[in-house]
PAKOL-169928 format. One line per 10 residues: for each residue x, y, z of C-alpha. Coordinates in nm, 2 decimals. Example, Ala and Ser with C-alpha at 12.3 -4.5 7.8 and 13.67 -1.06 7.14 Angstrom:
1.23,-0.45,0.78 ~ 1.37,-0.11,0.71
//
This chain:
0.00,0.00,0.00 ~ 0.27,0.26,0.10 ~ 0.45,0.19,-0.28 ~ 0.12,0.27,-0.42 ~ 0.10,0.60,-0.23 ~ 0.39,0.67,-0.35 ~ 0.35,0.61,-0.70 ~ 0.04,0.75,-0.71 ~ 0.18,1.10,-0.59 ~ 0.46,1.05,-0.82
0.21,1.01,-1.11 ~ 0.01,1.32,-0.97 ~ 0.29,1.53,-1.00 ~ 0.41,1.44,-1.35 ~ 0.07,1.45,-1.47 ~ 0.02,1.81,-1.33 ~ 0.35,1.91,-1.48 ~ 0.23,1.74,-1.81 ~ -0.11,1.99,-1.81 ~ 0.01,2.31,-1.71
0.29,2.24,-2.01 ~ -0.03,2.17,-2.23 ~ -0.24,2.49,-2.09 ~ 0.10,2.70,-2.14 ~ 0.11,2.55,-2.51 ~ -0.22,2.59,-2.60 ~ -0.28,2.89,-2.48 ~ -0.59,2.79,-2.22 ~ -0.67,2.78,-1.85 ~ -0.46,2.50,-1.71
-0.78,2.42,-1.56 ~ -0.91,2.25,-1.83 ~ -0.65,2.02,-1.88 ~ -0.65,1.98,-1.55 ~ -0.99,1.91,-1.50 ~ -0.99,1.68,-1.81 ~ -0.72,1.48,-1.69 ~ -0.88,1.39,-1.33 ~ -1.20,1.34,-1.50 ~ -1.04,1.01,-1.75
-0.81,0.88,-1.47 ~ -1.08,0.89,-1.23 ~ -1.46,0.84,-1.29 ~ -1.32,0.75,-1.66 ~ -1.09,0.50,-1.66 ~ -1.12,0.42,-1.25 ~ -0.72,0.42,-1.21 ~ -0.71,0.69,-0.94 ~ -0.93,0.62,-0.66 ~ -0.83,0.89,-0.43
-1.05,0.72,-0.13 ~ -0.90,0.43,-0.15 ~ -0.55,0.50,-0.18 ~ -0.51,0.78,0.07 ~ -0.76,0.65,0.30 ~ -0.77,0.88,0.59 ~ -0.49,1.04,0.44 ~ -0.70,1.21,0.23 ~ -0.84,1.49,0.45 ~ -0.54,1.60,0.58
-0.41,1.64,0.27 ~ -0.64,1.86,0.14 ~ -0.68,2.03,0.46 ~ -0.33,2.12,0.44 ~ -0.31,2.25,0.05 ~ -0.69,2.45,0.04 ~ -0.46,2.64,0.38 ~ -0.20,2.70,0.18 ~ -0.39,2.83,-0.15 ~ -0.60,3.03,0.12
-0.30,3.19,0.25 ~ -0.08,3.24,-0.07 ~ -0.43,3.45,-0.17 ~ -0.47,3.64,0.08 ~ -0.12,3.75,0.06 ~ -0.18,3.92,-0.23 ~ -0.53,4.14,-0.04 ~ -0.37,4.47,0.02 ~ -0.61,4.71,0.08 ~ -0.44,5.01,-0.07
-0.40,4.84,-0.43 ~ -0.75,4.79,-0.45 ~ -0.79,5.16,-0.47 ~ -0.57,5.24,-0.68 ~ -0.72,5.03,-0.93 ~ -1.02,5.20,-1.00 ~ -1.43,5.23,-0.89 ~ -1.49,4.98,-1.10 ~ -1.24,4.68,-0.94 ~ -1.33,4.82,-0.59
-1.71,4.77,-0.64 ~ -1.70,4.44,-0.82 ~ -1.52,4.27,-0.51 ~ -1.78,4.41,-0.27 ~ -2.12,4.50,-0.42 ~ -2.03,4.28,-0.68 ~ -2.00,4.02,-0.45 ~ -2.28,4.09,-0.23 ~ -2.49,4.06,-0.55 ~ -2.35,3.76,-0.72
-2.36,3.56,-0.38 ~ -2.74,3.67,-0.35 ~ -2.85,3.54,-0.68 ~ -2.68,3.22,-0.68 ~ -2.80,3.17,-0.37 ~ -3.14,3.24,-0.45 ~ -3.13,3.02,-0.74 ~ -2.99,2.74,-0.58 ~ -3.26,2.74,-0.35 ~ -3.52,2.72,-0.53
-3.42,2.55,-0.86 ~ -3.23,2.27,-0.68 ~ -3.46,2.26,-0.35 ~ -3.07,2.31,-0.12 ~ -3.15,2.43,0.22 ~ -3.06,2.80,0.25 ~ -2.78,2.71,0.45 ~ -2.61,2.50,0.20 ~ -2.77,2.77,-0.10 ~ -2.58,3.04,0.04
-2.24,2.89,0.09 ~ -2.24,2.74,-0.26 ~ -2.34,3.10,-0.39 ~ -2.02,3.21,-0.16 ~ -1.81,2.94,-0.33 ~ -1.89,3.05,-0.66 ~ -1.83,3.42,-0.65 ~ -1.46,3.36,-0.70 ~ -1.33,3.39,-1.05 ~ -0.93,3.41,-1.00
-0.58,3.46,-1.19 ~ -0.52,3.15,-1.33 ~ -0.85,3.15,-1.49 ~ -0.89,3.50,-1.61 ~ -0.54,3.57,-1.76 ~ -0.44,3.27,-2.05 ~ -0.81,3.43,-2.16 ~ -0.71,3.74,-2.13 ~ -0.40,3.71,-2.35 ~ -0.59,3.53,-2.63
-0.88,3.76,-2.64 ~ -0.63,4.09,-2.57 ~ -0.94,4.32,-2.48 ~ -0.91,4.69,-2.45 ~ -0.64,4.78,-2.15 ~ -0.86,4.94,-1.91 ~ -1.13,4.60,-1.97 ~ -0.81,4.35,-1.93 ~ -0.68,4.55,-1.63 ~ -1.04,4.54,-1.44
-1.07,4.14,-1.49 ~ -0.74,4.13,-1.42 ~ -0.75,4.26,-1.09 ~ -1.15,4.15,-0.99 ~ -0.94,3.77,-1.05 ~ -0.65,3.88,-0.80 ~ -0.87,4.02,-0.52 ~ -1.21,3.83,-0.51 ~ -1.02,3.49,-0.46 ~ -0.94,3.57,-0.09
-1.27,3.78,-0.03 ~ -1.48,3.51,-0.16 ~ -1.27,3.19,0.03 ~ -1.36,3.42,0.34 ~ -1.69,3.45,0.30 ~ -1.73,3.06,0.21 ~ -1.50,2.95,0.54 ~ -1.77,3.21,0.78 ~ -2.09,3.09,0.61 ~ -1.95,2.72,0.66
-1.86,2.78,1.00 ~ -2.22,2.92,1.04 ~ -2.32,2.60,0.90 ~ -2.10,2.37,1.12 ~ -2.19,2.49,1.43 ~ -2.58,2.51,1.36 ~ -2.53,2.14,1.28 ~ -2.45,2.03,1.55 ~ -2.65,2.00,1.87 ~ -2.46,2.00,2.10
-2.33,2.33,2.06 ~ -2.47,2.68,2.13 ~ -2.50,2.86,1.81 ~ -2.42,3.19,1.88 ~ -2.18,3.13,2.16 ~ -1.98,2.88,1.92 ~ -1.96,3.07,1.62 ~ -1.84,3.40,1.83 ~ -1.60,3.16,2.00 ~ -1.48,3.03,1.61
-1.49,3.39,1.53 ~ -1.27,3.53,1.77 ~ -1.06,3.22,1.74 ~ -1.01,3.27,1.35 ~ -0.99,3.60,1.35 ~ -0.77,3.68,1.73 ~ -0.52,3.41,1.58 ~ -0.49,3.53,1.27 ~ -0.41,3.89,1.35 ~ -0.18,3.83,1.63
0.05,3.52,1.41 ~ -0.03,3.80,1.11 ~ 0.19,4.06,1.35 ~ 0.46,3.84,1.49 ~ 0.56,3.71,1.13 ~ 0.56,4.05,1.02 ~ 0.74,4.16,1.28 ~ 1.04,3.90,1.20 ~ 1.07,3.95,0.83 ~ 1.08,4.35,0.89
1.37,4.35,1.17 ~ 1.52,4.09,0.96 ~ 1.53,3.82,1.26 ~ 1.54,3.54,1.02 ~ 1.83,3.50,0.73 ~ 1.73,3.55,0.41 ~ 1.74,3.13,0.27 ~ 1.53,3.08,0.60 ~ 1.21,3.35,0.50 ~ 1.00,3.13,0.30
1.03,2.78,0.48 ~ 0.97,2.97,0.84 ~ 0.67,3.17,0.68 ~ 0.51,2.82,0.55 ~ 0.60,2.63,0.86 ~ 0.45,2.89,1.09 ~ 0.17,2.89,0.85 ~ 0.06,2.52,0.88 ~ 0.18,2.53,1.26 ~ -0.07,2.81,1.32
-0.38,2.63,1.12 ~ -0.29,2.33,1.33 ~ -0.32,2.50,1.67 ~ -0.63,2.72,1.55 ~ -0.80,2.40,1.47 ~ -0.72,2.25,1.81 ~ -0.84,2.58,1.98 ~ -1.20,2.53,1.79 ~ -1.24,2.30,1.55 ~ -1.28,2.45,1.21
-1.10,2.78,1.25 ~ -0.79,2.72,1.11 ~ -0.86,2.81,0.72 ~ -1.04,3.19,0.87 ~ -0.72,3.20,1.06 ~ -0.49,3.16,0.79 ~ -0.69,3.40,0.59 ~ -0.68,3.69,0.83 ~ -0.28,3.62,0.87 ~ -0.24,3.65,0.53
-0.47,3.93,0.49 ~ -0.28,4.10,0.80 ~ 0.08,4.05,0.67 ~ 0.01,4.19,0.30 ~ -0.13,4.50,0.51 ~ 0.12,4.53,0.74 ~ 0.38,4.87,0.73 ~ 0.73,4.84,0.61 ~ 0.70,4.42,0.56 ~ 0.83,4.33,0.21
0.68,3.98,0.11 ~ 0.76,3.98,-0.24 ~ 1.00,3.68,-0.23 ~ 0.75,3.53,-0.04 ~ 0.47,3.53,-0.25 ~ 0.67,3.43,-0.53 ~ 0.76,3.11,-0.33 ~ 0.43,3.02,-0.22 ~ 0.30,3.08,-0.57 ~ 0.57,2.83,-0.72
0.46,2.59,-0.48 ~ 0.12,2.68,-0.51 ~ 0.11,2.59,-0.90 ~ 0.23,2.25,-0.83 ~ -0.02,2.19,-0.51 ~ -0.31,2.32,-0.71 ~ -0.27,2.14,-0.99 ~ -0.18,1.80,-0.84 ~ -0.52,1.89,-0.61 ~ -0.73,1.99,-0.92
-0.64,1.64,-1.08 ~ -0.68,1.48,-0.74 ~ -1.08,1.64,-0.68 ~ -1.17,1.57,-0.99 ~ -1.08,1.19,-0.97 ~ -1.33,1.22,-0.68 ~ -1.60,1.35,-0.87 ~ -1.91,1.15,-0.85 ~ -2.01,1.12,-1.24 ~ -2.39,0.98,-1.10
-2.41,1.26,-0.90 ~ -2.32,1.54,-1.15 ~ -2.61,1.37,-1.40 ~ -2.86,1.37,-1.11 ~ -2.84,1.78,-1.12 ~ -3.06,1.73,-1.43 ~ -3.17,2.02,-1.62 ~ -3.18,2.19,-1.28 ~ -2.83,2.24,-1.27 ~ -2.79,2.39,-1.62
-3.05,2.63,-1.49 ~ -2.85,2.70,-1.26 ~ -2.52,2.72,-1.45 ~ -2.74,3.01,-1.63 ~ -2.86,3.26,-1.36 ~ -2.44,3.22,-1.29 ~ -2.37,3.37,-1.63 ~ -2.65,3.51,-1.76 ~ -2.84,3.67,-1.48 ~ -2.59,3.73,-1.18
-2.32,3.82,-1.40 ~ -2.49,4.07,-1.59 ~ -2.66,4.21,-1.34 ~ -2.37,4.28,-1.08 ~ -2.15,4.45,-1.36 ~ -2.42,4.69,-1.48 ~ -2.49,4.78,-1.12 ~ -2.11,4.82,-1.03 ~ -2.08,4.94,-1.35 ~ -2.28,5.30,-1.25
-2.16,5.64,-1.27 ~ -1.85,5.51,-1.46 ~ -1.64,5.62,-1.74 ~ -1.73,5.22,-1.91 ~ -1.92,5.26,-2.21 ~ -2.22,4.98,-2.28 ~ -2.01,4.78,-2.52 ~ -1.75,4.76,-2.18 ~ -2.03,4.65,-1.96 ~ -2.13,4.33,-2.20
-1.79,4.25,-2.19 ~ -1.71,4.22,-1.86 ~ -2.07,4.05,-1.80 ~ -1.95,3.78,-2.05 ~ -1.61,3.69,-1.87 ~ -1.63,3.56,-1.50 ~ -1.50,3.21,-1.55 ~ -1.45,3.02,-1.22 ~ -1.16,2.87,-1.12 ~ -0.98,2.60,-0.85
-0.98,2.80,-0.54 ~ -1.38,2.69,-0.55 ~ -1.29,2.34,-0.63 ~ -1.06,2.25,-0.35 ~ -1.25,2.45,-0.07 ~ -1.57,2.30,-0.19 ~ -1.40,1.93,-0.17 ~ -1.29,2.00,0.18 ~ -1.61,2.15,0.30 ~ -1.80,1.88,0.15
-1.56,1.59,0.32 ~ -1.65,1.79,0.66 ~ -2.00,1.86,0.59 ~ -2.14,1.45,0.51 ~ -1.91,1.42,0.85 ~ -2.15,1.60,1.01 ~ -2.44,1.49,0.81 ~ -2.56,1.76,0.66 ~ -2.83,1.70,0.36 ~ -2.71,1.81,0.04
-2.34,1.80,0.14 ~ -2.27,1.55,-0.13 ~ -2.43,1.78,-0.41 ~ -2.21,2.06,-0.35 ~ -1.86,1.96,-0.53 ~ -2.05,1.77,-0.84 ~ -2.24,2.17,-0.89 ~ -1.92,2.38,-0.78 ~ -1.73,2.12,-1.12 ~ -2.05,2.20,-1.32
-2.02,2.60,-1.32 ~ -1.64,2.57,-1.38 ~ -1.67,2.37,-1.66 ~ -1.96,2.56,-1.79 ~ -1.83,2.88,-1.71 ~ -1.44,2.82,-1.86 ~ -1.52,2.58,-2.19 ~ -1.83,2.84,-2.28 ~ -1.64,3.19,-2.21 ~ -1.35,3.04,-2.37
-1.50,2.95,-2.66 ~ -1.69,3.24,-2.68 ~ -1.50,3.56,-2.54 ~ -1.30,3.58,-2.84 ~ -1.56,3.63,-3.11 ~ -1.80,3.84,-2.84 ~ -1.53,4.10,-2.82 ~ -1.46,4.11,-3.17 ~ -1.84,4.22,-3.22 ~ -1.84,4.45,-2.95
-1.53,4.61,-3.09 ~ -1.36,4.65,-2.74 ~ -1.06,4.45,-2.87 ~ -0.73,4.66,-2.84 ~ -0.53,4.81,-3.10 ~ -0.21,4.64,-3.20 ~ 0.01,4.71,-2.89 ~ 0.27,4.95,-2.98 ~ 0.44,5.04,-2.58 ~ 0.76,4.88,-2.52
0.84,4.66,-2.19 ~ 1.23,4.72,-2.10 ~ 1.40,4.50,-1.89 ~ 1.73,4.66,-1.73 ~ 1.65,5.01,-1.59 ~ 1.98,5.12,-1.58 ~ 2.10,5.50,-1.68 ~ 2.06,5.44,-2.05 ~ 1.72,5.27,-2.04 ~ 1.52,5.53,-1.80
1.67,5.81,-2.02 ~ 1.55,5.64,-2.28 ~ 1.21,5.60,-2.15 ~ 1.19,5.96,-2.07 ~ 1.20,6.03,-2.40 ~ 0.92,5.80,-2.49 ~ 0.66,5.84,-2.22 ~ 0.76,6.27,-2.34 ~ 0.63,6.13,-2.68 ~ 0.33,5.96,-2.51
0.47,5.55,-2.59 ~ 0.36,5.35,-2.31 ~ 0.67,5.24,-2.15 ~ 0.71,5.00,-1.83 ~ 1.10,4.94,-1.67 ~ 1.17,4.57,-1.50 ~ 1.47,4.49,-1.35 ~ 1.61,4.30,-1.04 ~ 1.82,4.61,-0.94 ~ 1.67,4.77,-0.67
1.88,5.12,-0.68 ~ 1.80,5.16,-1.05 ~ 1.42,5.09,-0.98 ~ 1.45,5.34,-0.73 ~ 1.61,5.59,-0.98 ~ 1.30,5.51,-1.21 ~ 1.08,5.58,-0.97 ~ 1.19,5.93,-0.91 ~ 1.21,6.00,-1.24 ~ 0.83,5.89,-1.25
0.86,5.60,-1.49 ~ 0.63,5.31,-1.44 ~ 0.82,4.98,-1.28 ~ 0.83,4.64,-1.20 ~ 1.06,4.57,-0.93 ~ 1.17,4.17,-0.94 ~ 1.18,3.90,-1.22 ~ 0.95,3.99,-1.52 ~ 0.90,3.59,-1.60 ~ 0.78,3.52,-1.29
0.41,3.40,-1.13 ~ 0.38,3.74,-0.97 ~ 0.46,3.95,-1.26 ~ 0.23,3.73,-1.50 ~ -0.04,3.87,-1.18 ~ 0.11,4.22,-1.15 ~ 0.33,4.34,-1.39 ~ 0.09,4.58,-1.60 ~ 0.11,4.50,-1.96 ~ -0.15,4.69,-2.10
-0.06,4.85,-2.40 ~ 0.30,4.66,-2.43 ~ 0.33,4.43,-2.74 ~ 0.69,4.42,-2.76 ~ 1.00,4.38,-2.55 ~ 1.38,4.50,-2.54 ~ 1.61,4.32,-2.33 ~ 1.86,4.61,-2.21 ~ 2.06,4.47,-1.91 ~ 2.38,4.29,-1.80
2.20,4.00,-1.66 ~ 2.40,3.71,-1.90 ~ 2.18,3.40,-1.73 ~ 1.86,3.57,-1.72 ~ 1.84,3.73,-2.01 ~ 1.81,3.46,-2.24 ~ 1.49,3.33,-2.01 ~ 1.31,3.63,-2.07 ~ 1.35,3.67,-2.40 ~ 1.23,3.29,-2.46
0.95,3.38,-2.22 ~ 0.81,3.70,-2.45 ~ 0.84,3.54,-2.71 ~ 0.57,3.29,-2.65 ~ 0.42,3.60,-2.53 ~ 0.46,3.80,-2.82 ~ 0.58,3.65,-3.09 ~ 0.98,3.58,-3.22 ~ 1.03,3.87,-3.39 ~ 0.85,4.11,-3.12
1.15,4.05,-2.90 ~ 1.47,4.22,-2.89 ~ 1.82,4.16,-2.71 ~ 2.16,4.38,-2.70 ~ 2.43,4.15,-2.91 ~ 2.72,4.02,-2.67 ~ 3.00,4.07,-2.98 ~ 3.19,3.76,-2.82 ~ 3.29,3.43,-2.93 ~ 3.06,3.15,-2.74
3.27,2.81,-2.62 ~ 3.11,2.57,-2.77 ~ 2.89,2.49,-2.46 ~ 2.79,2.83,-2.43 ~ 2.63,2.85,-2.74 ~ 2.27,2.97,-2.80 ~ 2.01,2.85,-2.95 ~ 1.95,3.04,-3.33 ~ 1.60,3.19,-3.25 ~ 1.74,3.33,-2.98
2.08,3.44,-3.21 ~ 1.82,3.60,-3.41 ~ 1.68,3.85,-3.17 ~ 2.05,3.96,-3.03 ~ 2.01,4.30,-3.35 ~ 1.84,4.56,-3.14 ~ 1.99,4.93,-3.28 ~ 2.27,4.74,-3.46 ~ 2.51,4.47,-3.48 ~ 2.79,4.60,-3.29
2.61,4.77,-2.99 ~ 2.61,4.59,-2.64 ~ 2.51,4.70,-2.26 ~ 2.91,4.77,-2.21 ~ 2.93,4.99,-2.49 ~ 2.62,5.19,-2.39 ~ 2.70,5.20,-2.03 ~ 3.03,5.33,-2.13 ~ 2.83,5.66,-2.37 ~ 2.64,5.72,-2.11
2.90,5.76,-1.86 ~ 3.14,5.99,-2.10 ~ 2.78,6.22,-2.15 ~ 2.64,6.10,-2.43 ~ 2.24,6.24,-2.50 ~ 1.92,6.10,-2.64 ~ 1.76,6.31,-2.90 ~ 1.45,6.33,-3.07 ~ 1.51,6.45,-3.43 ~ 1.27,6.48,-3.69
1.36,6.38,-4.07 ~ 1.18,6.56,-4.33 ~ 1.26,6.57,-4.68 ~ 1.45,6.89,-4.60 ~ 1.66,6.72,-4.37 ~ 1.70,6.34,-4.48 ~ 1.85,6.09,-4.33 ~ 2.18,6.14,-4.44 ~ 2.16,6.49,-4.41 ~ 2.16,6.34,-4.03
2.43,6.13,-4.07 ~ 2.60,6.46,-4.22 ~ 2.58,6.65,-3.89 ~ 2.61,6.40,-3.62 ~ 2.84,6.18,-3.80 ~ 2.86,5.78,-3.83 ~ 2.89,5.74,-3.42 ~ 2.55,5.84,-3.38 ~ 2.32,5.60,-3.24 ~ 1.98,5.58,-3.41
1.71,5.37,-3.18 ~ 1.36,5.37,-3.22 ~ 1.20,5.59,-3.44 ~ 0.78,5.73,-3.51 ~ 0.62,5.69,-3.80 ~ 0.22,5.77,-3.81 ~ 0.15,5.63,-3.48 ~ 0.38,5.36,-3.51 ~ 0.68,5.25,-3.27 ~ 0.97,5.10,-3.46
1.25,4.94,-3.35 ~ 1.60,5.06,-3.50 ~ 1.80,4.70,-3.58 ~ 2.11,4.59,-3.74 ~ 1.89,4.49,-4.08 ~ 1.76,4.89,-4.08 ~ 2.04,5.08,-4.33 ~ 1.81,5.38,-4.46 ~ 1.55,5.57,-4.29 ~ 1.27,5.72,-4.52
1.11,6.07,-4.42 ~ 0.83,6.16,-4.21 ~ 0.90,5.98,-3.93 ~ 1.04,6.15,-3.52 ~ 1.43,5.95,-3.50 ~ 1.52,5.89,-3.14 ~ 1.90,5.85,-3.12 ~ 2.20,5.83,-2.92 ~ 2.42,6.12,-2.94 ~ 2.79,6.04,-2.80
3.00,6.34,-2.71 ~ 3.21,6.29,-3.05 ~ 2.85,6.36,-3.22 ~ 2.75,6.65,-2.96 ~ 3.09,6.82,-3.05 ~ 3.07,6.75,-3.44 ~ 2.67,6.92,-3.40 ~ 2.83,7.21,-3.20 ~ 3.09,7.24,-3.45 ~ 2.87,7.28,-3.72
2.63,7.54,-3.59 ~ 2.93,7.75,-3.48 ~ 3.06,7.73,-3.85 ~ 2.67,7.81,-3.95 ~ 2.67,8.09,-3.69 ~ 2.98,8.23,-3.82 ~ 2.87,8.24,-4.19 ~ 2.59,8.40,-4.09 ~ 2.78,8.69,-3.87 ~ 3.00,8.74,-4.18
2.66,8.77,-4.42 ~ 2.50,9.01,-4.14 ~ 2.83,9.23,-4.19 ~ 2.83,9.21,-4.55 ~ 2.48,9.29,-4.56 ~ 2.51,9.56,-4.30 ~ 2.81,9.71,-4.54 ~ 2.64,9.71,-4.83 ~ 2.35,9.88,-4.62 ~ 2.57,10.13,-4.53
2.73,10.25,-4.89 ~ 2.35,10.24,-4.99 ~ 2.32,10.52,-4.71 ~ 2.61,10.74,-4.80 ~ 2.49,10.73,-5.19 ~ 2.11,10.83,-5.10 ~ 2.15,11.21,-5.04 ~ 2.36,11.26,-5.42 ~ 2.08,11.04,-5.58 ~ 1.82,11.27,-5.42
1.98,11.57,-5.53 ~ 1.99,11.41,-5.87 ~ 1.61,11.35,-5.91 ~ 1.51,11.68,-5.78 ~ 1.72,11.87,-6.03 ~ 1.56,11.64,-6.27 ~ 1.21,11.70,-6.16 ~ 1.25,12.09,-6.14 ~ 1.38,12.09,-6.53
//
């Protein structure tokens, strides 16, 4: 029995490997595949039968991960991003929320006949949508930036607002089931519990990572450990209080002053891709296939106030006294796809619920798998051509994502956010971030191919990506990341003008986008004109001063790099020669360029001093030879 644990977890984790690889490749929700998988190894085929392999196992086990996904969510609820995303985000996770969780409530009630009990939390299980969901969609469908920023966001803060409101309207429901307990004196008892614990292990972990009482290789093990360790006493405290108290810690610690937990939630969401997905495969082995065909019609009913009533309804009513046109608004009330946070904490709740024996607790996971299937195979189908006849799709992305922020790049962004590109700096560097910042560039501080920058690195309006930094390892990785992103020849690197050992040599796509402003230019060379003083210029050619009339006054040294042409960013690269007119040249100036300039307008300067005095000369002779010509033509006119 213990081999075929073992092999079975094995298998779990190579098969959740093997569907995020085919999500990532095909451009979907991992979910699906996901979802698909469990569904053909379990009720399908009957080769993972998660109850009778993990036996008691099993609970703990998903205990454990639906804490940790609880946690690594709330992480990300801080209170002061949600405002500075807009009405629109800040109304859809409360009213929003409120509204959807009525409806489906409602609906479940009296379509399926659920007591209201077990109605309302599946309404509160359902309100999530989440990240993993929203954005593969998003980046197929590439909406309008505002519309991809608002699901975007909705997906990144519902998740922990809706897993709390599912663990308090559980606990509601656990304590009123069982009859031995006082109602209101248990749930304020699980209350304070969930909430006391949470705040206080919230403050002491925050107080560690800011006065920096742990080493840095110890952060994100201690944070995890403490984690589990704290769910574990909460639930010895009062049963069924750990996940609110993991919630309220995380929600605590993403609050808290002066506490940097970026590394942290980078960790967690590494671990958190392989735990959800091994989970996902492992709940939907579980799923009853009886029991999701017993729903009948009056689940599909169901699955339609979800999208067509609830949906609709909260988005137009969040959607009031907004700048969202009505095309927006049909949009948005098309795409709420639901996503695995529901899944796993409606598999645990259910496990606890038939415990207790509540009626209906056996209906709940075979209806929370029938709106996410619904929701993510319809929307994803659909989205795509729905936008398209709205028109809200966006234009092609012409703003340029620049990873290395160092002195040449920020000047060089200056220059474009002055000509109203849309520019965002990355870069691991936190001095040069800094330096961006004050400069008031938009940022992403930490690894632009990571989980938290595919949540939070704002990509609206960026289509295209130049690699400007001295990072040697990771700049290859995010080039071969952007270009899946945007295409091959979308991406561009800074040549290295070195001879590669033979095991150092790179592949030939990625050979291919080493031309960016020219065959010869690399970070050293540019770190080394900035330093001496060189400039960036804006220059405009016209057919009275061409090209090489530029090349004429700032010499061959000069550095063209992007240039405007009808609305148009282009990229300056070693294939680009000749440069028509019309079009706004950005360049590099180096001080051998600056002086050659200067030179030539002194020159100009002085021809035109010499003209002045000529001119003035001639004015002057002019003068003296006026007063005989005037005594000529009156003589004349007298005769």
């Amino acid at each position: 029995m213990v081999e075929q644990i073992t092999a079975m977890l094995g298998l779990l984790g190579v098969l959740s490997l093997l569907c995020q690889w085919i999500g990532w490749k095909l451009r979907l929700p991992a979910i699906l595949p996901l979802l698909l998988c469990g569904l053909i190894i379990g009720p399908g085929l009957g080769f993972l039968k998660p109850d009778e392999i993990f036996g008691d196992l099993l609970f703990p086990i998903i205990s454990l991960g639906v804490a940790v996904i609880l946690f690594e969510g709330a992480l990300t609820l801080n209170f002061k991003e949600i405002k500075d995303h807009g009405r629109m985000v800040t109304n859809l996770v409360s009213i929003g929320t409120l509204i959807t969780w009525a409806c489906i409530g409602v609906a479940t009630h009296l379509l399926l006949g659920f007591s209201w009990e077990m109605a309302m939390l599946f309404g509160a299980l359902v309100v999530v949508t989440g990240p993993t969901v929203i954005v593969p969609m998003l980046r197929s469908i590439k909406p309008k930036s505002e519309l991809a920023s608002i699901l975007r966001w909705e997906g990144i803060v519902i998740d922990p607002i809706g897993a709390l409101l599912a663990v308090l309207v559980f606990e509601y429901i656990a304590v009123v089931a069982d009859p031995t307990t006082h109602v209101l004196h248990a749930l304020g008892y699980m209350l304070g519990v969930g909430l006391g614990v949470g705040a206080v292990s919230g403050f002491f972990v925050g107080y560690i990572l800011r006065n920096n009482l742990l080493p840095h290789y110890l952060k994100n093990t201690a944070v995890l450990t403490i984690m589990l360790g704290v769910f574990v006493a909460s639930n010895l405290a009062q049963e069924e209080s750990g996940l609110l108290t993991v919630t309220v810690m995380g929600i605590f610690l993403a609050n808290m002053r002066g506490v940097d937990i970026s590394d942290i939630i980078e960790f967690k969401e590494t671990l958190t891709v392989l735990l959800i997905s091994a989970l996902f495969i492992l709940l939907a082995a579980r799923l009853d296939s009886d029991a999701l065909l017993s729903l009948g019609w009056e689940g599909v009913a169901v699955l339609g106030v979800v999208m067509f009533i609830a949906r609709p309804l909260s988005v137009w009513c969040c959607g009031m006294r907004t700048s969202l046109s009505r095309a927006d608004k049909w949009f948005l009330s098309w795409m709420a796809p639901r996503g695995i946070v529901a899944a796993a904490v409606s598999s645990l709740f259910a496990i606890k619920l038939e415990s207790l024996g509540v009626e209906g607790a056996g209906l709940i996971v075979p209806l929370v798998f029938l709106i996410i299937i619904g929701t993510v195979v319809i929307q994803s189908l659909t989205a795509g051509p729905w936008a398209r006849f709205l028109e809200v799709n966006a234009g092609k992305a012409q703003g340029l994502l620049i990873f290395g922020a160092a002195s040449f790049s920020r000047e060089l962004a200056k220059v474009l956010k002055s000509k109203n590109v849309t520019v965002t700096l990355a870069d691991n560097n936190w001095d040069n971030i800094r330096l961006a910042r004050m400069d008031n560039l938009p940022v992403y501080f930490g690894n632009p191919t990571s989980e938290h920058a595919a949540n939070f690195l704002d990509m609206k309006g960026i289509g295209r990506l130049l690699v400007i930094s001295p990072y040697r390892q990771l700049n290859p990785l995010v080039s071969f990341h952007y270009q899946d992103l945007f295409g091959s020849n979308k991406v561009y690197g800074l040549t290295h003008n070195e001879e590669a050992s033979a095991r150092h040599q790179l592949s030939e796509s990625y050979q291919k986008s080493l031309c960016l402003f020219g065959e010869s230019v690399t970070y050293a060379k540019l770190a080394s004109l900035m330093a001496k003083g060189a400039l960036i210029k804006s220059t405009n050619i016209t057919e009275n001063f061409s090209f090489k009339d530029f090349r004429e006054r700032y010499g061959e040294c000069a550095m063209p790099l992007i240039y405007l042409e009808e609305g148009k960013v282009k990229i300056f690269t070693a294939s680009d020669t000749e440069l028509s007119s019309g079009i706004e040249l950005i360049s590099l100036l180096p001080i051998e360029s600056q002086a050659l300039a200067k030179g030539q307008d002194e020159k100009i300067e002085k021809e035109r001093e010499l003209v002045a005095e000529q001119e003035a000369l001639v004015n002057e002779d002019s003068e003296q030879s006026d007063p005989e010509n005037k005594r000529v033509i009156s003589k004349e006119t007298l005769e």
